[in-house]
C-alpha positions in Angstrom: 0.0 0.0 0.0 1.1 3.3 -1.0 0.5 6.3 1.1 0.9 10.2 0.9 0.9 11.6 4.7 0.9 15.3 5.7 1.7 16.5 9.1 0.7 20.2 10.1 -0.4 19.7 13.5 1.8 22.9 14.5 4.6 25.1 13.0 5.9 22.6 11.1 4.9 21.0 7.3 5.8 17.9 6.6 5.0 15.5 3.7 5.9 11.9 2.8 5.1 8.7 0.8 5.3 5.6 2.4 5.4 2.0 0.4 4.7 -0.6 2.9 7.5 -0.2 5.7 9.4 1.6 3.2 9.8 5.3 3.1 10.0 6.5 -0.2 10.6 10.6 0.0 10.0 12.5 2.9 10.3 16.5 3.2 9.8 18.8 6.2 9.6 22.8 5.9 10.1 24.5 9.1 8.8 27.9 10.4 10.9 29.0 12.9 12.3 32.2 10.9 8.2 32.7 10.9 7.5 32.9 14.2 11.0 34.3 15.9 9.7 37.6 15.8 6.7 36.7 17.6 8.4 35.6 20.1 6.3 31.5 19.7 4.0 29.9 17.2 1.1 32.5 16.3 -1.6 30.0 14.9 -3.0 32.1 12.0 0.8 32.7 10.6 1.2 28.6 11.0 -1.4 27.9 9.1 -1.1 30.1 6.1 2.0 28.9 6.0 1.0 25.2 5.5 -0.8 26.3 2.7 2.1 27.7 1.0 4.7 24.6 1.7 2.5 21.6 1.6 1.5 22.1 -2.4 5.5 22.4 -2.8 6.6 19.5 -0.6 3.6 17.4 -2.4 5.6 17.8 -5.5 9.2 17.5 -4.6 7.9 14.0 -2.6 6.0 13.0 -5.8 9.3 13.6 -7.8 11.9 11.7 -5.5 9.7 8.7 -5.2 9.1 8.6 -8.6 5.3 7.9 -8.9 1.8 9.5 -10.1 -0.6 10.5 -7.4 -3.2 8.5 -8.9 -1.0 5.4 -7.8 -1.0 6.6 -4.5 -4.1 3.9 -2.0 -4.4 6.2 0.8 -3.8 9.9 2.0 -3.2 10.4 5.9 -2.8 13.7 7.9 -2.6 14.2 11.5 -6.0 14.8 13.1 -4.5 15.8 16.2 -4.1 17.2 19.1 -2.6 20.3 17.4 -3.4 23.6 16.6 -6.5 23.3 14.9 -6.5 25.7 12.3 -3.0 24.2 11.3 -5.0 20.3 11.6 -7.6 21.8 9.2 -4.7 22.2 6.5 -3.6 19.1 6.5 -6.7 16.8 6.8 -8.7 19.7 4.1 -5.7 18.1 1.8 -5.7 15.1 2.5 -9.2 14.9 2.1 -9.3 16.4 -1.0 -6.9 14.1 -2.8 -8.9 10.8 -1.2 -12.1 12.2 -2.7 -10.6 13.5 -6.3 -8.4 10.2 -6.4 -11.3 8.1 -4.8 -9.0 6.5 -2.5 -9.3 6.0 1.6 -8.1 9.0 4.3 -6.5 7.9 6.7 -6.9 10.2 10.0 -3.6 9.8 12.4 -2.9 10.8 16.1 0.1 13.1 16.3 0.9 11.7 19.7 0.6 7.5 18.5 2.6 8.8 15.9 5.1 9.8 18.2 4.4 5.9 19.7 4.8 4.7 16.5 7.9 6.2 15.0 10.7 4.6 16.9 9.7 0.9 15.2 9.5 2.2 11.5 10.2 0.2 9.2 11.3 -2.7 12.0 8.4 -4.6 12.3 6.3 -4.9 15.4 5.8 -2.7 17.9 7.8 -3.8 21.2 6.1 -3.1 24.7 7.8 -0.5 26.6 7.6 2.8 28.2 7.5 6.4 25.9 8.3 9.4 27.0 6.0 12.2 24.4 7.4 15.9 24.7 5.6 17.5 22.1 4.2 21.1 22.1 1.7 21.5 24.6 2.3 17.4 26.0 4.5 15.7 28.2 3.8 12.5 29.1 4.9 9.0 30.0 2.9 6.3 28.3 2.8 2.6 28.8 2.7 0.6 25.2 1.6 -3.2 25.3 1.3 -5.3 22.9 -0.9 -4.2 19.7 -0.6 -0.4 20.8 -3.2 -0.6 24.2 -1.9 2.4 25.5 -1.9 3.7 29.2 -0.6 7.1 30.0 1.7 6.7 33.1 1.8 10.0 34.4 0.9 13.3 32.3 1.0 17.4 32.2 -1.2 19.8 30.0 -1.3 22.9 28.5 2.4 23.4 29.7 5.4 20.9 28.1 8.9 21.1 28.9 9.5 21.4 25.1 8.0 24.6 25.3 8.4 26.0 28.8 
């Protein structure tokens, strides 16, 4: 199964194509410049960003992994947590390709995909204990088997990655 994912969920766009376990192109464009002046992430500028570097990362991906959109099975984007006017980019694109390609939309946590990421492309997901530091999250999470998921011990609306 081929898939085109978006991620928007904050300050950051990021688009890739996925074959299987196999990444096939993969290209983030960051904000930072954006939002230095502000001081932190001003929602409104994030997502008017998105909509300028996710039509230009969709190509560049579509180029390095050498295939037609119309080959692509499903499109994914975060559906959060996030900021949600930056969410609504993503999953508006997302959704729009499923429904023009009539293919499946895939709708992804930003924090399983946090979960997730360390056993990409390695095969099944080991039980263990996560630590998420992620905008506004910081948690510990307890993984068993088939991703049954138990947060340990958790703070909101204030993360040590932004504090």
């Amino acid at each position: 199964m081929t898939i085109l994912a978006l991620e928007t969920s904050c300050d950051e766009t990021a688009v890739a194509i996925l074959r299987g376990r196999e990444l096939l192109a993969s290209e983030v464009a960051s904000q930072i410049a954006a939002h230095e002046q502000y001081g932190g992430i001003v929602p409104e500028v994030a997502s008017r960003n998105h909509l300028i570097y996710a039509p230009e990362l969709m190509e560049r991906v579509r180029r390095k992994a050498k295939i037609d959109m119309s080959n692509v099975d499903a499109f994914a984007a975060t559906s959060g947590p996030g900021l949600a006017s930056s969410l609504m980019i993503g999953a508006s694109i997302a959704k729009g390709l499923a429904t023009g390609f009539n293919k499946r939309y895939l709708a992804i946590n930003h924090l399983e995909g946090h979960l997730l990421s360390p056993f990409f492309g390695n095969g099944d997901v080991k039980p263990n204990i996560s630590l998420i530091v992620s905008g506004g999250h910081t948690m510990s999470v307890r993984v068993r088997v088939g991703l049954i998921c138990r947060a340990v011990c958790s703070i909101r609306k204030i993360s040590v990655s932004v504090a």
